[in-house]
C-alpha positions as CSV (number, residue, x, y, z in Angstrom):
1,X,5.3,55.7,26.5
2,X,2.6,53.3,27.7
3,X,0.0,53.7,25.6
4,X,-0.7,50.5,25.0
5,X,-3.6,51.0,22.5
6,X,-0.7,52.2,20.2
7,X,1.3,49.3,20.2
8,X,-1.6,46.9,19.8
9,X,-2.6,49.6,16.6
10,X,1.3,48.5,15.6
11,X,1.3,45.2,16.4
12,X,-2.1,44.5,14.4
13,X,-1.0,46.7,11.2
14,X,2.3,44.1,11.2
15,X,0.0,41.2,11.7
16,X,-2.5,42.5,8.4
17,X,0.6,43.0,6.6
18,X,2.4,39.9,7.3
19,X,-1.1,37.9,6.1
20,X,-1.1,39.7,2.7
21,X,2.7,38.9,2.5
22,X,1.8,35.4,2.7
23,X,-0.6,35.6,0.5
24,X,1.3,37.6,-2.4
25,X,4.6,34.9,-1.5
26,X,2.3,31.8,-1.5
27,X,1.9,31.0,-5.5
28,X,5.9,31.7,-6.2
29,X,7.1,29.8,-2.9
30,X,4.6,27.2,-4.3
31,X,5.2,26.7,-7.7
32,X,9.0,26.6,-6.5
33,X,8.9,23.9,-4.4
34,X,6.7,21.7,-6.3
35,X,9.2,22.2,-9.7
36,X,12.0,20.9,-6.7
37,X,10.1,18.1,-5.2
38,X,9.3,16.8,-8.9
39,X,12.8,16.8,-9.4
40,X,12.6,19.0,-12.2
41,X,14.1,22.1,-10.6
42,X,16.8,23.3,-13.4
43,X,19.1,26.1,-13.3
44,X,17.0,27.6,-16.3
45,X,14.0,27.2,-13.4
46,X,16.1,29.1,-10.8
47,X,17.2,32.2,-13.6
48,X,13.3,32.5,-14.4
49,X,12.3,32.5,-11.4
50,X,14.9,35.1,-10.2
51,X,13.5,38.4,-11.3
52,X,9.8,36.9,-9.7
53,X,12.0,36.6,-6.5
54,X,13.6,39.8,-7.2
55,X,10.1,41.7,-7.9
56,X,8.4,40.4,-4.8
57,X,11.3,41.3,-2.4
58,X,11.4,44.8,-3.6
59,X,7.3,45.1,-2.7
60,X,7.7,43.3,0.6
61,X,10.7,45.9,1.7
62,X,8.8,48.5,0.6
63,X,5.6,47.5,2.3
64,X,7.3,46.7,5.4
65,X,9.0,50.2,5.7
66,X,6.0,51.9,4.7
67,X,4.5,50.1,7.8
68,X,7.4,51.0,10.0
69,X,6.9,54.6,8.9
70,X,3.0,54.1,10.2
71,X,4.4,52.4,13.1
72,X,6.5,55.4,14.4
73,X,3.4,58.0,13.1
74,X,1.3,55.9,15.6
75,X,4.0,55.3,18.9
76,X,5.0,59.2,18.6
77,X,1.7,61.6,17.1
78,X,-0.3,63.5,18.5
79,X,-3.4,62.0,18.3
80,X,-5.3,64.8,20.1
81,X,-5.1,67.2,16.7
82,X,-7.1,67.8,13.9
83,X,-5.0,68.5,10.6
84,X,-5.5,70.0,7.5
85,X,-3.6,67.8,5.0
86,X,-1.9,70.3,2.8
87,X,0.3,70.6,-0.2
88,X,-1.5,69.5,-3.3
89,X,-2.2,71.4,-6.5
90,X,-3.6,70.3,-9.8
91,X,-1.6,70.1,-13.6
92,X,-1.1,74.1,-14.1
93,X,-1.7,72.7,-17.8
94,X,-5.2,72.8,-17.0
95,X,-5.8,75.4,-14.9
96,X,-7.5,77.8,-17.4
97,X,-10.9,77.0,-16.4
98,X,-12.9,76.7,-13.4
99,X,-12.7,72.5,-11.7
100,X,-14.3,70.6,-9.5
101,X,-12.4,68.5,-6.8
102,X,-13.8,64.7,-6.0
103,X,-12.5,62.1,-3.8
104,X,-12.5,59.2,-6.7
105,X,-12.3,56.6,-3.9
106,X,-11.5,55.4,-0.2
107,X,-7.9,56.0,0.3
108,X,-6.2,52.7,1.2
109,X,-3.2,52.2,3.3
110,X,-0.5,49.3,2.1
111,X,-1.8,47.2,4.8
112,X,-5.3,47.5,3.1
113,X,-6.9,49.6,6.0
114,X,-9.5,52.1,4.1
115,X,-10.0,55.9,5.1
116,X,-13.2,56.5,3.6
117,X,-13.8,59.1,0.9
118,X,-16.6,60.2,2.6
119,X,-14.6,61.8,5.4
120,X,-11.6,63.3,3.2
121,X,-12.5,66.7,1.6
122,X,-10.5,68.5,-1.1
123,X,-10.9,72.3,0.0
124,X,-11.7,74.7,-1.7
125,X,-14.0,72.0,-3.6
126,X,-13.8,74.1,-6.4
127,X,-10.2,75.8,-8.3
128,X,-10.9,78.8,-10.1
129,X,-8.9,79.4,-13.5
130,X,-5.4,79.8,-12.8
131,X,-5.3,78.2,-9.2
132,X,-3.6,75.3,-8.9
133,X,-3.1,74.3,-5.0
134,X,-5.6,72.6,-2.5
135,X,-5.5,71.1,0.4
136,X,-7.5,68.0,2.1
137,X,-9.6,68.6,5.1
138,X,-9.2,64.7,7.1
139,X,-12.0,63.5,9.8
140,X,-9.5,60.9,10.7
141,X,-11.6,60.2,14.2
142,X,-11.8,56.4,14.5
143,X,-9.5,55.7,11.9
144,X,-6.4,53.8,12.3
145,X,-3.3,55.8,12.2
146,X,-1.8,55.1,8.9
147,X,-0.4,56.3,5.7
148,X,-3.3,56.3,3.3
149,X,-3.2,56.5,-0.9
150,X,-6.0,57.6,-3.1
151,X,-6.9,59.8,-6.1
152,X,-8.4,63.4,-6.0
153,X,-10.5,63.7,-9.6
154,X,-10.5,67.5,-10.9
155,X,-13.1,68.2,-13.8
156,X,-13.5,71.2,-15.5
157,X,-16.6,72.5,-17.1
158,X,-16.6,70.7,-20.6
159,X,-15.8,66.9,-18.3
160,X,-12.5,66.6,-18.9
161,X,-10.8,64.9,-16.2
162,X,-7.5,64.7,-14.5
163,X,-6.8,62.6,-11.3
164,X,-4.5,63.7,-9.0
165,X,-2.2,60.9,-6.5
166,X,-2.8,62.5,-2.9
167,X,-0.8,60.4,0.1
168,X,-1.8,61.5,3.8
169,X,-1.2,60.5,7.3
170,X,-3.7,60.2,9.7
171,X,-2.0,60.0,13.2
């Protein structure tokens, strides 16, 4: 493939992420090296500071394969296709009255691109009693191929609300 738009798309997700890598590693690598340089650096220091280690190694290995996943969506998708994002449904608990779907928000990848809400629409916009399933209708022209998270709100006719985690892939 020598679409080289696509790899300078990669190449620039791995260069956003790797920036707010440094900046989430920055305070611990910090704080660490300034307890060593003082001396003070114990082996109580190095247990309490394990599970910070621990926690933001975990993030980082997720964030970078959730970026490898986007990187292979970009190098190998068809980017000439509209989709229909499918395969969401509301909590059947509360499907005994009629609700209205909302995009609560932009929906942000892990790399902190934004698809904006205004071009992500829950369809039908409206469950009637006793359905359950909807889909998202994506104008992902423009927008960077990426995995991106948000919240669909449902409310029903006396305003009670339930948000619903939706996670699509435009690319």
């Amino acid at each position: 493939m020598t679409d080289v738009p696509r790899f300078d798309e990669v190449v620039e997700g791995y260069a956003v992420l790797g920036g707010e890598l440094i900046k989430k590693w920055s305070p611990y690598l910090t704080s660490v090296s300034g307890k060593v340089a003082a001396g003070a650096y114990q082996s109580a220091d190095a247990e309490a500071d394990f599970s910070a280690a621990a926690k933001l190694m975990v993030e980082s290995m997720v964030a970078i394969g959730s970026e490898a996943i986007d990187a292979v969506s970009i190098l190998t998708s068809d980017f000439s296709e509209h989709k229909e994002i499918g395969g969401f449904s509301a909590d059947p608990a509360h499907a005994s009255t009629t609700r209205t779907l909302a995009v609560k928000a932009d929906l942000v990848s892990v790399s902190g691109q934004k698809l904006p809400k205004a071009r992500v629409k829950p369809v039908p916009d409206t469950l009637p009693p006793q359905v359950t399933a909807f889909d998202l209708d994506i104008d992902g022209d423009g927008i960077k191929a990426r995995t991106y998270d948000g919240v669909i709100v449902a409310t029903d006719t006396s305003g009670t609300v339930e948000e619903i985690k939706v996670s699509v892939t435009v690319g």
